[in-house]
C-alpha positions in Angstrom: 27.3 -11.1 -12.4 26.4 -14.0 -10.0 26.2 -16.4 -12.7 29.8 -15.3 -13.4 30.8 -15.6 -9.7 28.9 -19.3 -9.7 31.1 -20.5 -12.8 34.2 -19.0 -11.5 33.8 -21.2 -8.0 32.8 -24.4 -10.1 36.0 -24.0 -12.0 38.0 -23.2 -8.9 36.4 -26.8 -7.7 37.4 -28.5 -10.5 41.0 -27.2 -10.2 40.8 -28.6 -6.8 39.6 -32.1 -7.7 42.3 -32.3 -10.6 45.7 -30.7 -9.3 45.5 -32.8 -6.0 45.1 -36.1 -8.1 47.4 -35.2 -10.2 50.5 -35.7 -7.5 49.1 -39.0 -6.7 50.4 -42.1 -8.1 47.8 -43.8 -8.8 46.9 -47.5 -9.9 50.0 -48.9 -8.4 49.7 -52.5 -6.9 52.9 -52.5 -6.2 52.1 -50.1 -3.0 48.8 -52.0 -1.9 50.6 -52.7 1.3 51.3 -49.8 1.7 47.0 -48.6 2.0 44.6 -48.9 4.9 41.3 -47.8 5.8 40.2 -49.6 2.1 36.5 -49.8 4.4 36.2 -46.4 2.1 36.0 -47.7 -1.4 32.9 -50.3 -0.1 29.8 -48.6 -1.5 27.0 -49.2 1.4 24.1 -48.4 -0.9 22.1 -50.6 -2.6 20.7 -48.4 -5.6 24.2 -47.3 -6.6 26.2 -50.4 -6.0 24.0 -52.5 -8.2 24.9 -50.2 -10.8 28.8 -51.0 -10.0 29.2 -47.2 -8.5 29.1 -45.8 -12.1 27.4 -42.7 -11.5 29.9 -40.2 -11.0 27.8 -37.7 -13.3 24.8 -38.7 -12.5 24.1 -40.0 -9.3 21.0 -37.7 -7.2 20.1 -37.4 -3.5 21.8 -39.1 -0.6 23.3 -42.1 -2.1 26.2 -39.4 -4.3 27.6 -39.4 -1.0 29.4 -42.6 -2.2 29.8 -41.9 -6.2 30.2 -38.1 -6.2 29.3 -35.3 -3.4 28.4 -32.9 -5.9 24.8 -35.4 -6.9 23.2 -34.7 -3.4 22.4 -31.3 -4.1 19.8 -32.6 -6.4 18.0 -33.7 -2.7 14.4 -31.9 -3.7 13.4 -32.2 0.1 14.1 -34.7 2.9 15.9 -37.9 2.7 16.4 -40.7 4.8 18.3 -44.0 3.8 18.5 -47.3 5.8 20.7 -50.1 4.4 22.2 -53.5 5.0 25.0 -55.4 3.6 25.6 -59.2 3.8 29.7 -58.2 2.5 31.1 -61.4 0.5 28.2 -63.5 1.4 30.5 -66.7 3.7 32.6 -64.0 5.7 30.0 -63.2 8.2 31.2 -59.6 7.5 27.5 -57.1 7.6 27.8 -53.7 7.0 24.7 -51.3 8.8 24.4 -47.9 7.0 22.3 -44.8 7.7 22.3 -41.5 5.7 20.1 -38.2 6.2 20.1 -35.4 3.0 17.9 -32.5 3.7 17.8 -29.5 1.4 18.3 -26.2 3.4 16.1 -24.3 1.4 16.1 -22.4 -2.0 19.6 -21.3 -3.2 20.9 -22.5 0.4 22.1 -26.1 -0.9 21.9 -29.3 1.0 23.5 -30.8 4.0 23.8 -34.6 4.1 25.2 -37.1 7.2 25.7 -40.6 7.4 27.3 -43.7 8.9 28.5 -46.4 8.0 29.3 -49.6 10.5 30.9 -52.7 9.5 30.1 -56.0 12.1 33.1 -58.8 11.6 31.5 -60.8 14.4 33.4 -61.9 17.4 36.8 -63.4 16.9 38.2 -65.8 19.4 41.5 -64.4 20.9 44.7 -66.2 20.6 48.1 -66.0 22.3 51.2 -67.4 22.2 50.4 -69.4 25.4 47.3 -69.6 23.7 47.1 -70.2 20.0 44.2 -72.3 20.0 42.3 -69.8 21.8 39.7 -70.2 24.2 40.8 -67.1 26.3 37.9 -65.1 25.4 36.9 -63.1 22.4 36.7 -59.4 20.6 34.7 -57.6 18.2 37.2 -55.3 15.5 35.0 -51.9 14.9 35.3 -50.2 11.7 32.9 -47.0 11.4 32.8 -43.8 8.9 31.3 -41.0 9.5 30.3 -38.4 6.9 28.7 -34.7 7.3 28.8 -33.0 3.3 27.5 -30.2 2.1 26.2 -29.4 -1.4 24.6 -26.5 -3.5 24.2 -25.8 -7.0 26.2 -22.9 -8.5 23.3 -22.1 -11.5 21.3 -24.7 -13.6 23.9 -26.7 -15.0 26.7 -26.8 -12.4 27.0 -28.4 -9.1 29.6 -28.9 -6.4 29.8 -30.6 -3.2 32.3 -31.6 -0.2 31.8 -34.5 1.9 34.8 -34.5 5.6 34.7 -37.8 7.4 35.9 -39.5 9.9 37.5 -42.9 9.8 37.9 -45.2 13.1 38.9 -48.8 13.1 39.6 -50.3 16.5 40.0 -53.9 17.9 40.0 -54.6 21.8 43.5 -53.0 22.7 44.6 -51.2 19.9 42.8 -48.2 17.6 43.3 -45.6 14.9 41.6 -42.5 13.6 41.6 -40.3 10.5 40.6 -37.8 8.9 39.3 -37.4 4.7 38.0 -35.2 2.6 35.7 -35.5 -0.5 35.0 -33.2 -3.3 33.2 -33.2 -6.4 31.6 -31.1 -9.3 28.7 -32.2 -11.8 27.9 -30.8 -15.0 24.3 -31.2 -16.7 23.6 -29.9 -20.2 21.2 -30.6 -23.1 17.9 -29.6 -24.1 16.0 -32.1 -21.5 19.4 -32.0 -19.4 20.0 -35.3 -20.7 24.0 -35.0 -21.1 25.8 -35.1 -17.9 29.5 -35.0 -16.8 31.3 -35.2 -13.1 34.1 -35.5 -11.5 35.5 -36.6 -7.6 38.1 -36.9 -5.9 37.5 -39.1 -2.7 39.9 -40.5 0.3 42.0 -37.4 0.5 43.5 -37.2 4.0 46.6 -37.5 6.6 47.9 -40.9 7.0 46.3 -43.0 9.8 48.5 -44.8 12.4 47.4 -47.8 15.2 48.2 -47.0 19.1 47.1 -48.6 22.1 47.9 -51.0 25.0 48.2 -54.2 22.2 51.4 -52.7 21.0 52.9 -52.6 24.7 54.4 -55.9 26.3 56.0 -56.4 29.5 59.7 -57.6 29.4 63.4 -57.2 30.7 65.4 -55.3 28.9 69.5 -56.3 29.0 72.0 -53.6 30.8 68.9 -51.9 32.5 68.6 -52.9 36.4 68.2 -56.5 37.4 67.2 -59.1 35.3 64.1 -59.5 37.2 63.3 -56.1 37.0 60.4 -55.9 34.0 59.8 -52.9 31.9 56.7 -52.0 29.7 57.9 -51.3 26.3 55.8 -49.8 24.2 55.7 -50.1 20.2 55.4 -47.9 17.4 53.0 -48.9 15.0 54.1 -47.5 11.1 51.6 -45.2 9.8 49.4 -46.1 6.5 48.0 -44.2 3.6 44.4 -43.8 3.0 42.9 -45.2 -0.8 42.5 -41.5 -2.8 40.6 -42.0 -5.2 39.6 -40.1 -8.5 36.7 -40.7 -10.4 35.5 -38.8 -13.9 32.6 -39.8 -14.8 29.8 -39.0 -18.1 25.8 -40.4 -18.8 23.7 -39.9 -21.2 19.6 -40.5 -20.6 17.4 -42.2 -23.5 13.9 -40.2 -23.1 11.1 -42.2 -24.7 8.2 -40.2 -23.6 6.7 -39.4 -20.3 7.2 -42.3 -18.6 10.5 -44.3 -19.8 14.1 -43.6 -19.3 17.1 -45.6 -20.4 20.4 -44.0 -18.8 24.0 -45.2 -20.5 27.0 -44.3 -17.9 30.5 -44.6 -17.6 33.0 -44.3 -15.5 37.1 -44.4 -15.0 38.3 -44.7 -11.3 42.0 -44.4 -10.8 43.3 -45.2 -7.0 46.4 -44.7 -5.6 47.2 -48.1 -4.8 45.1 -50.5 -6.9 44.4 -51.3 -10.3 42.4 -48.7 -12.6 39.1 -49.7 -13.2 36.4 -48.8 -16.1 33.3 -49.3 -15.8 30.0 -49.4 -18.0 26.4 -49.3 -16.6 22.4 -49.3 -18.1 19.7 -48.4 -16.4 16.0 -48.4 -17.3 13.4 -46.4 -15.0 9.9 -46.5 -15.7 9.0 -43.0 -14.5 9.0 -43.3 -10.3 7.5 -47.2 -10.1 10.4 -49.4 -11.4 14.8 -48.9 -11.9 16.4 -52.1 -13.5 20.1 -51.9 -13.6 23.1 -53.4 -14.5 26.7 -52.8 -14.9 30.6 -54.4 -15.4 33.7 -53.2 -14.0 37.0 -54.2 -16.1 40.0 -53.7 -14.7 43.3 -55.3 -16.1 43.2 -58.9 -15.3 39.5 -59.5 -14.2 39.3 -62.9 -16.1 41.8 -64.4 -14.6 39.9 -67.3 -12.3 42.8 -67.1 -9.6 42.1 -64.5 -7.2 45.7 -63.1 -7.0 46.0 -62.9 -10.6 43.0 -61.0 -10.7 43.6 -58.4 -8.1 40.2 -58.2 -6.5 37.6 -61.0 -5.3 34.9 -59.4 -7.8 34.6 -60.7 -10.9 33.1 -57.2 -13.0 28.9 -57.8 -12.6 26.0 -56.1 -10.7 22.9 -55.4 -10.9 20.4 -54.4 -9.6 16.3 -53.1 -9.0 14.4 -50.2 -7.2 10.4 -50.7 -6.7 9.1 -47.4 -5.5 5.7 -46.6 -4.4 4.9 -42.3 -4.6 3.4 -40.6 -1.7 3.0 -37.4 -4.1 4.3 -37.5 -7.4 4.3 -33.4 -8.3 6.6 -33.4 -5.0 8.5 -36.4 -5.8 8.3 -37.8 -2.3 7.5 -41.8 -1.6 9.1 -44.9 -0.3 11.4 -47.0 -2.4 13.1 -50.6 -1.5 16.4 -51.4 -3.3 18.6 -54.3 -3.7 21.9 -54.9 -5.3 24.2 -57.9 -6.2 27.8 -57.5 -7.1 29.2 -61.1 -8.1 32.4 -62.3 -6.5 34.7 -65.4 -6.4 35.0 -67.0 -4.1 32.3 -66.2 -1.5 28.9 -65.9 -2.4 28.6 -62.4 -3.7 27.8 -59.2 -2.5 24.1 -58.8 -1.1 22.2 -54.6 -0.4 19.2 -54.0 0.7 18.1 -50.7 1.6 15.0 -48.5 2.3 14.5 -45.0 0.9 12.0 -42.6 2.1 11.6 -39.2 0.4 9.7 -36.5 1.7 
């Protein structure tokens, strides 16, 4: 009987994934003006990243925050994440992450937080008395802020939900939102070597700016003197946030004890960009060493002019994990990762991050 009442709620997630998505419009470009908050579809981690995000179905521990909720319930204990971004090397755009997975304890699933910060730098602030500047400078703040929750509903299924919050602020003007991520994986085979998943990502109210830079000072005609000023205060039109589905399937190449060669892929359709597929490998050798390597294809990614293209990447990344195990029974240890996701122009996108099981 439970394992009937754990199928039935995995199904009832699925249905929850799939009717919401299927309402949205999705892969328009002719609405990209219409999006905002686009900070969510930048994957802060390195291991994941350098495999171009294509681990929907497969994707463990803290860094399925990004690719899939559902893939953190697979946290075994405690882990921590630190990572750093160098976004579209040239920009001087950085991107600071933290994340935090801890399992509750058997059958009680796992709860997962993170943050992510992106650092723009400071920006010289320009007027129209002032266009040159030289009046001072500000520092825009984008930051997300996740707390999910995970558990697996028997041996093959597992589902996950992810809320976060979104802020974006600049020195006089701000906005804040509210998402909602949910995803199911599905592993099968006789070494659980077949696995499916599904997510749907970004769902959430429309975000709007408010603050003292949409209020000037001015006269307004028929209302008292003309030397009387008024503050008149702007409303600011509200934007959509970048939902996001993503159905993804892997299958793992076990060559003995100690090698492991995983083939992934993965469809992402968002609501107001191009639909992207999107093929990865990856070879682990047992805990010590990941190599991996991916391409995204999206309609028009081989077109050299940036607006013909759609995006500033140009389909590769790669990437490698070098791990050193405290306790391998336990799976517990320190890992470094790094990631590059090639882009024109700018230099590319550069992850580093450190992973500490335990």
């Amino acid at each position: 009987m439970k394992n009937i009442y754990s199928i039935l709620l995995a199904l009832f997630l699925v249905v929850l994934i799939v009717y919401p998505a299927s309402q949205v419009t999705a892969g328009n470009k002719d609405r990209s003006g219409q999006a905002g908050a686009s900070e969510l579809l930048i994957n802060p981690w390195a291991k994941s990243s350098g495999w171009g995000g294509v681990g929907t179905a497969c994707t463990h521990g803290l860094e399925a925050l990004f690719t899939n909720i559902a893939g953190t319930a697979f946290t075994s204990g405690t882990e921590i994440i630190f990572s750093y971004t160098n976004w579209l090397q040239g920009s001087g755009i950085n991107i600071y992450s933290f994340g935090l997975s801890q399992k509750l304890g058997e059958n009680k699933g796992v709860l997962t937080a993170a943050v992510m910060s992106m650092n723009f730098g400071e920006i010289e602030i320009t007027t129209t008395n002032s266009p040159e500047g030289g009046v001072g400078t500000f520092k825009p703040a984008y930051m997300n802020i996740n707390i999910g929750y995970a558990k697996a509903f028997s041996n093959s299924i597992y589902g996950g939900i992810n809320f976060k919050i979104i802020s974006e602020s600049i020195s006089d003007a701000s906005a804040l939102g509210i998402a909602i991520d949910a995803g199911v994986q599905y592993v099968t085979g006789e070494r659980d070597q077949i696995k499916f998943g599904v997510a749907l990502k970004n769902v959430g109210t429309p975000m709007r700016f408010s603050g003292d830079g949409l209020s000037f000072r001015g006269i307004i005609p028929g209302h008292g003197n003309d030397n009387d000023l008024f503050t008149v205060s702007q409303r600011a039109e509200k934007f959509e946030l970048p939902a996001t589905l993503r159905i993804g399937a892997s299958y793992d190449f076990l060559i003995g004890e100690m090698n492991r060669i995983t083939l992934a892929g993965n469809f992402n359709s968002n609501s107001f960009t191009k639909d992207q597929f999107i093929l990865g490998l990856e070879y682990a050798l047992k805990y010590y060493l990941s190599l991996r390597a991916a391409y995204t294809y999206q309609q028009g990614i081989f077109e050299t002019n940036v607006a013909d293209r759609g995006t500033v990447f140009t389909g590769i990344s790669a990437g490698f994990t070098v791990s050193v195990p405290f306790n391998k029974e336990k799976e517990t240890g320190i890992g470094i990762d790094y990631s590059y996701r090639s882009t024109n122009p700018f230099g590319g996108v550069h992850n580093v991050g450190i992973t500490l099981n335990f």
